[in-house]
PAZAPA-4460 file (N, C-alpha, C; in steps of 0.05 Angstrom, whole numbers, plus 32768, in hexadecimal, padded with zeros to 4 digits):
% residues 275
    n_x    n_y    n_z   ca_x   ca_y   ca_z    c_x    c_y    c_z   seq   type   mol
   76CA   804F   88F4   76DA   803B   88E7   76F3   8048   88DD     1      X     A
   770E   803D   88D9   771E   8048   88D5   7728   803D   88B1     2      X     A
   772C   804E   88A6   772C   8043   8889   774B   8049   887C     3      X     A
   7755   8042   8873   7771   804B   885E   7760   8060   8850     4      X     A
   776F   807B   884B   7766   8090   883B   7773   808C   881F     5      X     A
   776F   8081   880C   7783   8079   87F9   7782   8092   87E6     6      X     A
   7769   809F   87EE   7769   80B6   87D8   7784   80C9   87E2     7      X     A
   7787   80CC   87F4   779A   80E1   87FF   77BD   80E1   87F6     8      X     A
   77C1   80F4   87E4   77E2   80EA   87DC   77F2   80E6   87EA     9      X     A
   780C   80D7   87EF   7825   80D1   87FB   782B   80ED   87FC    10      X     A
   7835   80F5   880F   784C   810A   8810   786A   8111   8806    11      X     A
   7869   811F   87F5   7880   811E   87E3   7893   811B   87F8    12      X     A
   789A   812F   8805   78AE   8136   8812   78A0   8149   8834    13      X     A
   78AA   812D   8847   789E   813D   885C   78AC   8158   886B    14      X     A
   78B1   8172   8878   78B8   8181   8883   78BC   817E   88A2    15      X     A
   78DA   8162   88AA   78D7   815B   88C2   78DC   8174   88D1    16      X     A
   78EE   8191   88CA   78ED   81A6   88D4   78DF   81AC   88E1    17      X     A
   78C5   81A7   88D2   78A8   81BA   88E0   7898   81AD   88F3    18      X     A
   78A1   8192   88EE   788B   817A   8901   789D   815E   88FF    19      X     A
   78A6   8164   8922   78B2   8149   892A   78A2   8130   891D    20      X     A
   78B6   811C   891C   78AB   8100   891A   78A5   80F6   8935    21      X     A
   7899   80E3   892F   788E   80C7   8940   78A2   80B2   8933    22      X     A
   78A9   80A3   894F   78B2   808B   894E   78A7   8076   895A    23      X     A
   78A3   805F   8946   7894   8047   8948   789E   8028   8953    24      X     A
   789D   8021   8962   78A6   8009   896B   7891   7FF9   8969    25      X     A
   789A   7FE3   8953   788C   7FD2   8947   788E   7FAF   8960    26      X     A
   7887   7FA9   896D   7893   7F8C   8979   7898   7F77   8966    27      X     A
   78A1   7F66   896E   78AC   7F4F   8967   788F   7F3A   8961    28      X     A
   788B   7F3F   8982   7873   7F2A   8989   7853   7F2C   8979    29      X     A
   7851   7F4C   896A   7839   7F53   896C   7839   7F48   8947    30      X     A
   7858   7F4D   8937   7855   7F47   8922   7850   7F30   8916    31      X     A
   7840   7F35   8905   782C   7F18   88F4   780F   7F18   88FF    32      X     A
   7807   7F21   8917   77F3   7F23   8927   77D4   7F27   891B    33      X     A
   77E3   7F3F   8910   77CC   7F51   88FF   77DE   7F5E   88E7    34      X     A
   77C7   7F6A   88CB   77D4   7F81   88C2   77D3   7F9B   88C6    35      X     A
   77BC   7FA5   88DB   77BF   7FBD   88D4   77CD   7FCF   88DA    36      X     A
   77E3   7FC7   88EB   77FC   7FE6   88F8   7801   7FF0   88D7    37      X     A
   7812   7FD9   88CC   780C   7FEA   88AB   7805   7FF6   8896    38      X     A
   77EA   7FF0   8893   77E0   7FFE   8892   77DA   8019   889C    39      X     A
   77D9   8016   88BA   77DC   802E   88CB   77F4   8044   88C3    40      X     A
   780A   8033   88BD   7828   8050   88BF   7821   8058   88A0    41      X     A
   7811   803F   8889   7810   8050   8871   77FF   8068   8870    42      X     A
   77E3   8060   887E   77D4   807C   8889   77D9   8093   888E    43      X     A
   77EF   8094   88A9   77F6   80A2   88B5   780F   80B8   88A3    44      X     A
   781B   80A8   8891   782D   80B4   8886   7820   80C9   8868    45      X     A
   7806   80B7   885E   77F6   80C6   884E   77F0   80E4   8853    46      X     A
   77E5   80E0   8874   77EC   80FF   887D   77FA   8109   8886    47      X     A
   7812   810C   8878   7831   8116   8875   783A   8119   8898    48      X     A
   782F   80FC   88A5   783C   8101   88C1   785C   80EC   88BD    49      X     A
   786B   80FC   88C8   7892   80E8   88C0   7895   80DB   88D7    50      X     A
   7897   80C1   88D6   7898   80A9   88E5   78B6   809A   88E7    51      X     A
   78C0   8091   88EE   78D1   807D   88F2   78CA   8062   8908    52      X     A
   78C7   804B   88FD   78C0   8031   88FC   78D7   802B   8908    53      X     A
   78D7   801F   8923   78F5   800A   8928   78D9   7FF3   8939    54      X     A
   78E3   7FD8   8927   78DB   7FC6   8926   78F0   7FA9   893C    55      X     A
   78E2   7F93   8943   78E8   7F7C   894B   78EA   7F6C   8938    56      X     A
   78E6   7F4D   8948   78E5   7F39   893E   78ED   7F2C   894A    57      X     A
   78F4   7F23   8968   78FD   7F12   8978   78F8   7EF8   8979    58      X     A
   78D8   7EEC   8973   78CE   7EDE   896D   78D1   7EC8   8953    59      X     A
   78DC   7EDE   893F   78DF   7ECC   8920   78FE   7EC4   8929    60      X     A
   7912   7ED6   8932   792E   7ECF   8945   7933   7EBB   894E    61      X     A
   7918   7EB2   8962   791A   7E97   896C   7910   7E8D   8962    62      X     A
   7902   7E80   8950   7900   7E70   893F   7913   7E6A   8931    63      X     A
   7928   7E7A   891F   793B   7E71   8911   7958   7E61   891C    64      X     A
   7958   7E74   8932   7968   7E6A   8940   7967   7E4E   8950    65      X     A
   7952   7E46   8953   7949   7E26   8956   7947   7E0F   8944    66      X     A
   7942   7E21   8924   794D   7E12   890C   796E   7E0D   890B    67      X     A
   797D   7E1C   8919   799B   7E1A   890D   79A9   7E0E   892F    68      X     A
   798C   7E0A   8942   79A1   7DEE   8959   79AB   7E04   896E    69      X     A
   799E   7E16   896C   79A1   7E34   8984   7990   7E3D   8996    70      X     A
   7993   7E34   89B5   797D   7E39   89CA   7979   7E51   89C9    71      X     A
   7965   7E62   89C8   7964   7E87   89C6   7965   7E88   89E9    72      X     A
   7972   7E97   89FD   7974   7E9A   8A16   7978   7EC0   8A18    73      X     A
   7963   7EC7   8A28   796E   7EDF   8A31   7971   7EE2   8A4B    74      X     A
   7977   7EFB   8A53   7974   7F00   8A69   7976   7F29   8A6F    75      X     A
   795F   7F28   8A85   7953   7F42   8A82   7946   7F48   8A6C    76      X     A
   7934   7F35   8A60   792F   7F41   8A43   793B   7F3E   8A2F    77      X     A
   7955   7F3D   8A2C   795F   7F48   8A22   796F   7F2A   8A0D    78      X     A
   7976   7F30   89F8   7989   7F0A   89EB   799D   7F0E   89EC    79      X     A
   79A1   7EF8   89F5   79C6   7EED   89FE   79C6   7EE1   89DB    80      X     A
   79DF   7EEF   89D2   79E8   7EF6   89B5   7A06   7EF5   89B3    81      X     A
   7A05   7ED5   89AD   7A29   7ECE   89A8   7A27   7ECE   898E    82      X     A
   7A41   7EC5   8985   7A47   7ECB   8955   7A31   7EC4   894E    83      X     A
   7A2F   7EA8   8958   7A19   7E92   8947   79FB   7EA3   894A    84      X     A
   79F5   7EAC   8960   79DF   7EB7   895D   79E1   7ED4   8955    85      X     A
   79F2   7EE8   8959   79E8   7F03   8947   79EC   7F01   8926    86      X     A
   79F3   7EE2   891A   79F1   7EE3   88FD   79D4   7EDD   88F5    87      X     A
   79BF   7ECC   8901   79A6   7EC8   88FF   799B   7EE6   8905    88      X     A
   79A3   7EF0   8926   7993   7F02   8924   7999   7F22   8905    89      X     A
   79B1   7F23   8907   79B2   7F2F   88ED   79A4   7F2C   88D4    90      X     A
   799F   7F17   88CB   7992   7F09   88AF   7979   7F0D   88BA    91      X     A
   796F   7EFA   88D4   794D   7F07   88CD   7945   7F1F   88DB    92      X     A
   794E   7F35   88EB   7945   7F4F   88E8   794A   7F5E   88E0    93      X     A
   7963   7F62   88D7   7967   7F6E   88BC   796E   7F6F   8898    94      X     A
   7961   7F4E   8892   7959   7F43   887D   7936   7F41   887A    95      X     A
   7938   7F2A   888B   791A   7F1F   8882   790B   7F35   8880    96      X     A
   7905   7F3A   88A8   78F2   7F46   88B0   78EF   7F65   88AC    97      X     A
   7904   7F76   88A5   7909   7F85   8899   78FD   7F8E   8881    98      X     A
   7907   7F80   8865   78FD   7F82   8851   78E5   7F7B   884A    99      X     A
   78DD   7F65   8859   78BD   7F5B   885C   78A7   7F73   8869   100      X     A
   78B6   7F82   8874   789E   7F9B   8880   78A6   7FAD   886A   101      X     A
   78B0   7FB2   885F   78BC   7FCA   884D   78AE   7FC6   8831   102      X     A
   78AF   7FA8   882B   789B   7FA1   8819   787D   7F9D   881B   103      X     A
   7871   7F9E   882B   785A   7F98   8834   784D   7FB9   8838   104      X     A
   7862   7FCB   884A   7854   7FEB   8848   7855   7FEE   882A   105      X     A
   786A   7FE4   8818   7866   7FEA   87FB   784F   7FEB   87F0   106      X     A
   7843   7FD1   87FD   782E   7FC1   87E5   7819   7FD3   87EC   107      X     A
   781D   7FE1   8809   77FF   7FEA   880D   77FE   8007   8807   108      X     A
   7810   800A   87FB   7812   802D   87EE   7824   8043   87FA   109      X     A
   7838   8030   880E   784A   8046   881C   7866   804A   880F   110      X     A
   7871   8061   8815   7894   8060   8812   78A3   805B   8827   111      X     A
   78B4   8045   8825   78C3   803C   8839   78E0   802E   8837   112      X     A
   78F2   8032   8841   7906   802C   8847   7919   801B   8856   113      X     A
   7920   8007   8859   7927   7FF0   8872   793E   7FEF   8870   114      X     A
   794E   7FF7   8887   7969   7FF8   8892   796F   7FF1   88A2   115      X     A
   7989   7FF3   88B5   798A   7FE0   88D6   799F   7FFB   88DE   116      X     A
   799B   7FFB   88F6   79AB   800D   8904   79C5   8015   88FE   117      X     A
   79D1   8003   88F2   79EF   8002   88E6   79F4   8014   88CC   118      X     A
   79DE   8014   88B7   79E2   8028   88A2   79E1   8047   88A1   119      X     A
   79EF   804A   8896   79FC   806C   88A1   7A01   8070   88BD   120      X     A
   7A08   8057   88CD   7A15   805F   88EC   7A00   8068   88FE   121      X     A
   79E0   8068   88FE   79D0   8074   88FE   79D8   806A   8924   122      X     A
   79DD   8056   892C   79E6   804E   8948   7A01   8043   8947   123      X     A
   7A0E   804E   895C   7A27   803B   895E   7A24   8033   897C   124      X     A
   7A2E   800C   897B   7A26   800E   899C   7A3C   7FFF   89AB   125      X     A
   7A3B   7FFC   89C2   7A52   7FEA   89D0   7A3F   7FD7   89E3   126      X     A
   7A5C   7FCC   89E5   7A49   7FB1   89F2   7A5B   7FB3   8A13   127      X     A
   7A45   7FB6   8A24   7A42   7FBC   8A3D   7A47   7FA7   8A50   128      X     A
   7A40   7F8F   8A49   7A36   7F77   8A53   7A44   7F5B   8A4A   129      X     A
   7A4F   7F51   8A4F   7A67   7F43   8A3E   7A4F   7F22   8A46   130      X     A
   7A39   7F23   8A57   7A2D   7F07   8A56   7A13   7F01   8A48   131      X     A
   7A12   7F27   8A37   79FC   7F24   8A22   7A08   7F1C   8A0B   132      X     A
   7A21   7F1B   8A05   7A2D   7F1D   89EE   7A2E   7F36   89DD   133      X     A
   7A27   7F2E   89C6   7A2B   7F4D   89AC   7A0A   7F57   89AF   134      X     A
   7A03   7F59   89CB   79EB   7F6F   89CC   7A00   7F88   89D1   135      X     A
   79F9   7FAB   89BD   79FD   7FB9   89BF   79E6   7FCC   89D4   136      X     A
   79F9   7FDF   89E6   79EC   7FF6   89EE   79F4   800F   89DF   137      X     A
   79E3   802A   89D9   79E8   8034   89D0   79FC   8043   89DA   138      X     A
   7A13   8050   89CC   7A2A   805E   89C3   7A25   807D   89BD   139      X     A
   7A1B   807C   899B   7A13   8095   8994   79FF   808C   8982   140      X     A
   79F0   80A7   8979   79DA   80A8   8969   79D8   80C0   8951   141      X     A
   79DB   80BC   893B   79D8   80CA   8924   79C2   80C1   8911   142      X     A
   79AC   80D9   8919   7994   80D5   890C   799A   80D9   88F0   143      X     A
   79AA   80E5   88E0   79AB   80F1   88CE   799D   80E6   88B7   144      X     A
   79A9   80C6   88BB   7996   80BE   889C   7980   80BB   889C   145      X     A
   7973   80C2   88B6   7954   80B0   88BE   7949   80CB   88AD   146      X     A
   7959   80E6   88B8   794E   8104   88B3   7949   8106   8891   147      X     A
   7958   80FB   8881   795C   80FA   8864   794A   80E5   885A   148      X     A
   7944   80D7   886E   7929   80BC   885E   7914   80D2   8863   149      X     A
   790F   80DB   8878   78F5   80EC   8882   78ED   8104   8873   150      X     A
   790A   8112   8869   7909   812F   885C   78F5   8121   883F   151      X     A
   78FE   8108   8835   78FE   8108   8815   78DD   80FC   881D   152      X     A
   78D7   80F3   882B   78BB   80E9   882F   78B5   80C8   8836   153      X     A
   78D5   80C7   8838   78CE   80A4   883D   78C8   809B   8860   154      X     A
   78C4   8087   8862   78BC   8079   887C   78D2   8061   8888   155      X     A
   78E9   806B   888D   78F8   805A   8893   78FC   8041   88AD   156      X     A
   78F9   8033   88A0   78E9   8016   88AD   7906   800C   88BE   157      X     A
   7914   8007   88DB   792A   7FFF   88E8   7931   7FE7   88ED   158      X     A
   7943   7FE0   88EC   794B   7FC4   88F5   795C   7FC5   890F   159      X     A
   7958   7FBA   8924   796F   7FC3   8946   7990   7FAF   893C   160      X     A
   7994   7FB7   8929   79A9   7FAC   8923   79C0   7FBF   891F   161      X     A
   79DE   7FC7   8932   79E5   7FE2   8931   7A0A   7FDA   892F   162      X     A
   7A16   7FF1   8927   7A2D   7FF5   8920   7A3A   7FE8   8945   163      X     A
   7A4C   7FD5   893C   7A59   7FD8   895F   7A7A   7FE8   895B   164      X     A
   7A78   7FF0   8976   7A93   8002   8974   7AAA   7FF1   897C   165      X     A
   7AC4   7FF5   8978   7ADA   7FE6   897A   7AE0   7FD8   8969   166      X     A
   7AF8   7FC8   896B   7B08   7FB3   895E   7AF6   7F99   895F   167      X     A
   7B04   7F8B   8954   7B02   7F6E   8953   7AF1   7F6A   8936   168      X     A
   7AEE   7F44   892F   7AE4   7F44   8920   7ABE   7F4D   8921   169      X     A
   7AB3   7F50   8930   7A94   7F47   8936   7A8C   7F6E   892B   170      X     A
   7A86   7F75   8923   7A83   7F95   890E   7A61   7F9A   891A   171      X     A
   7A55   7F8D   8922   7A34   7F8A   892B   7A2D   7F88   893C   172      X     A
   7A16   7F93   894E   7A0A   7F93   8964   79EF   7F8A   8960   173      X     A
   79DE   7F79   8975   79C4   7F6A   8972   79B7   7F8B   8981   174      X     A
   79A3   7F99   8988   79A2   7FA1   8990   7982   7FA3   899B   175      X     A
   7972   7FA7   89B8   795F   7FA4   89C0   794A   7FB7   89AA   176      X     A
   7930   7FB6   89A2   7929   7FC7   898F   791E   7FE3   899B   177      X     A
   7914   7FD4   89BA   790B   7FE9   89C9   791C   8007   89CF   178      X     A
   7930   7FF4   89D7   794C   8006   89D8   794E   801E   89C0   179      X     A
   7951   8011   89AC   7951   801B   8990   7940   8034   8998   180      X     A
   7923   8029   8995   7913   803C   8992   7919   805B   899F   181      X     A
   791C   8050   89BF   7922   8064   89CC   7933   8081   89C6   182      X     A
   794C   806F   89BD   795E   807E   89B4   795C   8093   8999   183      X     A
   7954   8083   8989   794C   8092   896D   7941   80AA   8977   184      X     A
   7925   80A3   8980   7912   80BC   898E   7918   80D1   899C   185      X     A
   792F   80D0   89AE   793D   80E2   89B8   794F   80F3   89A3   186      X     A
   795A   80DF   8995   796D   80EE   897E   795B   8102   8970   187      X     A
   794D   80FB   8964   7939   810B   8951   792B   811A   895C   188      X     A
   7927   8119   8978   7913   812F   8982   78FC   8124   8983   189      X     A
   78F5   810C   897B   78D2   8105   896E   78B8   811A   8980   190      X     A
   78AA   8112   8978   788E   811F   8980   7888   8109   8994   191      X     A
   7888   80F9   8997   7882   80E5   89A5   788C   80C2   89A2   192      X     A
   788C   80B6   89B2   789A   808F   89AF   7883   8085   89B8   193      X     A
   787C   806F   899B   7862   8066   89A5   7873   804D   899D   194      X     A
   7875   8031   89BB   7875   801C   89B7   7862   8009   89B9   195      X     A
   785E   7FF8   899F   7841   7FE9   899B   7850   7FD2   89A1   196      X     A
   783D   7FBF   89B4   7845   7FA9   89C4   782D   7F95   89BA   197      X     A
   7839   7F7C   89DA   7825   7F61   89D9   781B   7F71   89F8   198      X     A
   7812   7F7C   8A00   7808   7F7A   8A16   7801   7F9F   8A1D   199      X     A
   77E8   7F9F   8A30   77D9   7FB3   8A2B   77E3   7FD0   8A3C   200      X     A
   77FC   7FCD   8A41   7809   7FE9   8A4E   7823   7FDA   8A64   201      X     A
   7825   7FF6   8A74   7838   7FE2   8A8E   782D   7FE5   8AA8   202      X     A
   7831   7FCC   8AB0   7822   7FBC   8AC2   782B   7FC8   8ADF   203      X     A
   7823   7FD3   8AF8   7830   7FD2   8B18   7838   7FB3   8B14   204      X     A
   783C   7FA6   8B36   7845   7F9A   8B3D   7833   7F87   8B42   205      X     A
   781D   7F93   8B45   77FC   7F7B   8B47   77EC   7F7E   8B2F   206      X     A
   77F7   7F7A   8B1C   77ED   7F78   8AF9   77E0   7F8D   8AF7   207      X     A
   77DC   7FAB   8AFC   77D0   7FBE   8AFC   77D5   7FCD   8AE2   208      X     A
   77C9   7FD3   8AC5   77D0   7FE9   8AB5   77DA   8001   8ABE   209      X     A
   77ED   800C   8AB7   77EE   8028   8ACD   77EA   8038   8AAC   210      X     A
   77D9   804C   8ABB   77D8   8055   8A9D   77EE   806C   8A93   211      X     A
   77F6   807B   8AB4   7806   8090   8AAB   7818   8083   8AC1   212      X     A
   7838   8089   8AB3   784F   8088   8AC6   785F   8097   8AC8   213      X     A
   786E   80A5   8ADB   7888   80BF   8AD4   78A1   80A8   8AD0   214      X     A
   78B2   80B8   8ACE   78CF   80AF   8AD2   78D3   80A2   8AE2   215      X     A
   78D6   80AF   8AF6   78E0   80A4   8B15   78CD   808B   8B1B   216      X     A
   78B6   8089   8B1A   78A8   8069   8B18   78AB   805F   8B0A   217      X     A
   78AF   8065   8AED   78BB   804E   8AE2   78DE   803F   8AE7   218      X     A
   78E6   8055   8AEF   7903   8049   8B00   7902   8036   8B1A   219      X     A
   78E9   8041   8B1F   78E2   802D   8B3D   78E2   8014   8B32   220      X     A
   78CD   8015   8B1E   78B7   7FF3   8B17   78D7   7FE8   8B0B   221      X     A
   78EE   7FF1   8B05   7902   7FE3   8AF3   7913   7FD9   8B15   222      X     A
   7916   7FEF   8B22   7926   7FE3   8B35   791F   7FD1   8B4B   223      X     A
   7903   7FD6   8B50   78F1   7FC3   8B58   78F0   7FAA   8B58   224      X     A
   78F8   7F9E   8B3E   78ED   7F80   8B37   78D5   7F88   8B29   225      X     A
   78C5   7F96   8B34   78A6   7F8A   8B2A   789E   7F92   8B08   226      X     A
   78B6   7F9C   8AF6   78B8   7FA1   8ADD   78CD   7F88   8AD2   227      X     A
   78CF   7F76   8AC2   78E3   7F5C   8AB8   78D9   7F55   8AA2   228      X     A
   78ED   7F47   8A99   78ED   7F3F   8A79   78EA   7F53   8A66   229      X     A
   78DC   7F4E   8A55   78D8   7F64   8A3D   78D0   7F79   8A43   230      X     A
   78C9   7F7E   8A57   78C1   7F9D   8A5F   78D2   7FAB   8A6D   231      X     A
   78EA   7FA2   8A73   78FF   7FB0   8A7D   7906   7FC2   8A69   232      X     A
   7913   7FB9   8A53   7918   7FCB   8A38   7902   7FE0   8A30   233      X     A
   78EC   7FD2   8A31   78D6   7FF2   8A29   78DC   8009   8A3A   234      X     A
   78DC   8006   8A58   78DD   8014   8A6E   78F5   801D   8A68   235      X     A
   7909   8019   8A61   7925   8022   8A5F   7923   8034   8A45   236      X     A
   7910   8028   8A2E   7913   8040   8A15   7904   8051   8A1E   237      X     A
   78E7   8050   8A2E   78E0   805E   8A37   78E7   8078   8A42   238      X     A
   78FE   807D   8A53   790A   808C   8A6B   791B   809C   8A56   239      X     A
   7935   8089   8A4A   7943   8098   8A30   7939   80A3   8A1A   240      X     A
   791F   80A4   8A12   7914   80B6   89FE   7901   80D7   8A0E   241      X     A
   78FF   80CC   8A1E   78F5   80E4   8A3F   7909   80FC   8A38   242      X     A
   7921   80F4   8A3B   7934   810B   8A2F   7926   811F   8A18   243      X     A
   791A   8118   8A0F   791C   8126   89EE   78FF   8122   89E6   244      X     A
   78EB   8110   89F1   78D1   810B   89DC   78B9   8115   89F0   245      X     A
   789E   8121   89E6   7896   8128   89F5   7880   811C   8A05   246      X     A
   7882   8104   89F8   786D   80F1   89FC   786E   80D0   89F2   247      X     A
   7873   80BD   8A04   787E   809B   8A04   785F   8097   8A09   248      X     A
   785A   8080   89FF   7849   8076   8A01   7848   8056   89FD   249      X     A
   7841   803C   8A0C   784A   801E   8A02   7828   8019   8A03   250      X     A
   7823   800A   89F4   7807   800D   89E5   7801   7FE9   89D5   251      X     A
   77EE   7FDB   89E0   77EA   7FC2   89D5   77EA   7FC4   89BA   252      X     A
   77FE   7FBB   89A2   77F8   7FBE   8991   77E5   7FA5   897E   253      X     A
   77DE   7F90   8990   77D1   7F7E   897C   77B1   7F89   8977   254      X     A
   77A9   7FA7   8987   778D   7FA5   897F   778A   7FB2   8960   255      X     A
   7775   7FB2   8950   7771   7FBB   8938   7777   7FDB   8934   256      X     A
   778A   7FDE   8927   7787   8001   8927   7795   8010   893B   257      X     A
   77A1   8003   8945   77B1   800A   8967   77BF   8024   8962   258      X     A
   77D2   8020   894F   77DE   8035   8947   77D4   8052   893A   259      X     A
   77BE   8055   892F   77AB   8065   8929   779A   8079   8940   260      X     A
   7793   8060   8951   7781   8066   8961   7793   806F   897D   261      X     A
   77A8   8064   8982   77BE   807B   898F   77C3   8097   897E   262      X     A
   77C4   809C   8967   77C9   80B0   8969   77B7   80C6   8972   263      X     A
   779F   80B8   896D   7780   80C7   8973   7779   80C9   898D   264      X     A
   7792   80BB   89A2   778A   80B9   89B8   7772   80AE   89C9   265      X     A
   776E   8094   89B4   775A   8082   89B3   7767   806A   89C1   266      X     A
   7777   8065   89CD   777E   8052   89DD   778A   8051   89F9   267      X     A
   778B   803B   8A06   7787   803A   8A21   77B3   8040   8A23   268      X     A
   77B4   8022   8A2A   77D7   8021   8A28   77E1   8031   8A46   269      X     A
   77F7   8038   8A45   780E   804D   8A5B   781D   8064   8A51   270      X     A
   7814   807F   8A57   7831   8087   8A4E   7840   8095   8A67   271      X     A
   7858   808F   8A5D   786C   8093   8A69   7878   80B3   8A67   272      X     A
   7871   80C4   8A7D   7873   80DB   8A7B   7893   80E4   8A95   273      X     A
   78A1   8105   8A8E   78B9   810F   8A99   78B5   8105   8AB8   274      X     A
   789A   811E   8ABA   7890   8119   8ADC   7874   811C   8ADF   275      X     A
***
């Protein structure tokens, strides 16, 4: 059985020097589901392992945005994000849903921090695609402040909401979280990218779990077709954190403990390996 160790103190101050972080991709879809991933990162952080949390919410997105008379439409995955909609998506993932996880690791005995890509410049991104609208791709990446939440011992919780580069009035980018993830992880070096999902790894082309994939097949299954919608983006943070992390992993996160029991190498999932 897996239990919260409550006896075990917070970590003053973790030594990301000595031991890469883990980066956490929280879904959209999986949040509200269950509680225990939170439990899980407060665990995990008890034993002074340094985490960084980049979270969703695609889901609470479209909902609001159907309150304010706004069809949510993507394409590739991905949200088509004109003014009207990157001001909703601003307010609820990096308001609501944000502070709502930041308070909630609180309550359960963690230190944590909630920010969006945009503070301290931590991403700056451009927009590639002029029929997604203000979806940013990434630009540059400066881990720095993530390094200064991690050094002091905190758990800095992300919002895919990022600095955009250039003129004009629009200062913000909507940004994929997957993407996010990817990037961060590369920046920092992590120890590993564990993305916790709605669904139990990535699939071949005849609904197959594959459990292990290289690079180059996961470039296939994208160029293929037989990878679409929301799993295009995983597959893509996937490949961009390959650079730098030594181990991706996309992992069902609605089962109990998922996150735990990955680390223990107690779960099924895909990972996504160089070669």
């Amino acid at each position: 059985m897996l239990l919260l160790t409550a006896h075990i103190p917070l970590n003053r101050k973790a030594d990301i020097n000595k031991k890469s972080a883990i980066v956490v991709k929280l879904g959209g879809s999986t949040l509200g589901s269950h509680d225990t991933t939170l439990e899980d990162l407060v665990a995990l952080q008890r034993r002074g392992v340094a985490v960084v949390v980049v979270h969703g919410g695609g889901k609470l997105v479209s909902e609001w945005l159907k309150r304010h008379g706004i069809a949510p439409q993507f394409v590739r995955g991905l949200r088509v994000t004109d003014a009207e909609t990157l001001k909703v998506v601003i307010a609820v993932l990096a308001g609501l849903v944000n502070k709502e996880l930041v308070a909630a690791i609180q309550r359960l005995g963690g230190k944590a921090v909630g920010l969006s890509c945009a503070d301290g410049g931590i991403i700056q991104a451009e927009v590639k695609d002029a029929a997604l609208g203000y979806v940013g791709e990434v630009a540059h990446v400066d881990p720095s402040a993530l390094q200064v939440l991690l050094g002091a011992g905190y758990l800095p919780v992300v919002a895919p909401v990022s600095v955009l580069r250039g003129g004009g009035d629009v200062m913000l980018a909507n940004m994929n979280g997957d993407t996010v993830a990817g990037a961060l992880a590369a920046a920092l070096g992590a120890e590993r990218l564990i993305l916790l999902t709605d669904v139990d790894g990535i699939h071949d082309g005849q609904g197959k779990v594959l459990s292990r994939l290289t690079a180059a097949e996961a470039e296939a299954l994208v160029s293929s077709g037989a990878a679409s919608g929301g799993m295009l983006p995983k597959l893509e943070s996937c490949l961009k954190a390959l650079s730098a992390v030594n181990a991706v992993r996309v992992v069902d996160g609605r089962a109990p403990h998922a996150l735990l029991l990955e680390m223990e190498g107690k779960t099924g999932g895909t990972s996504v390996v160089r070669a």
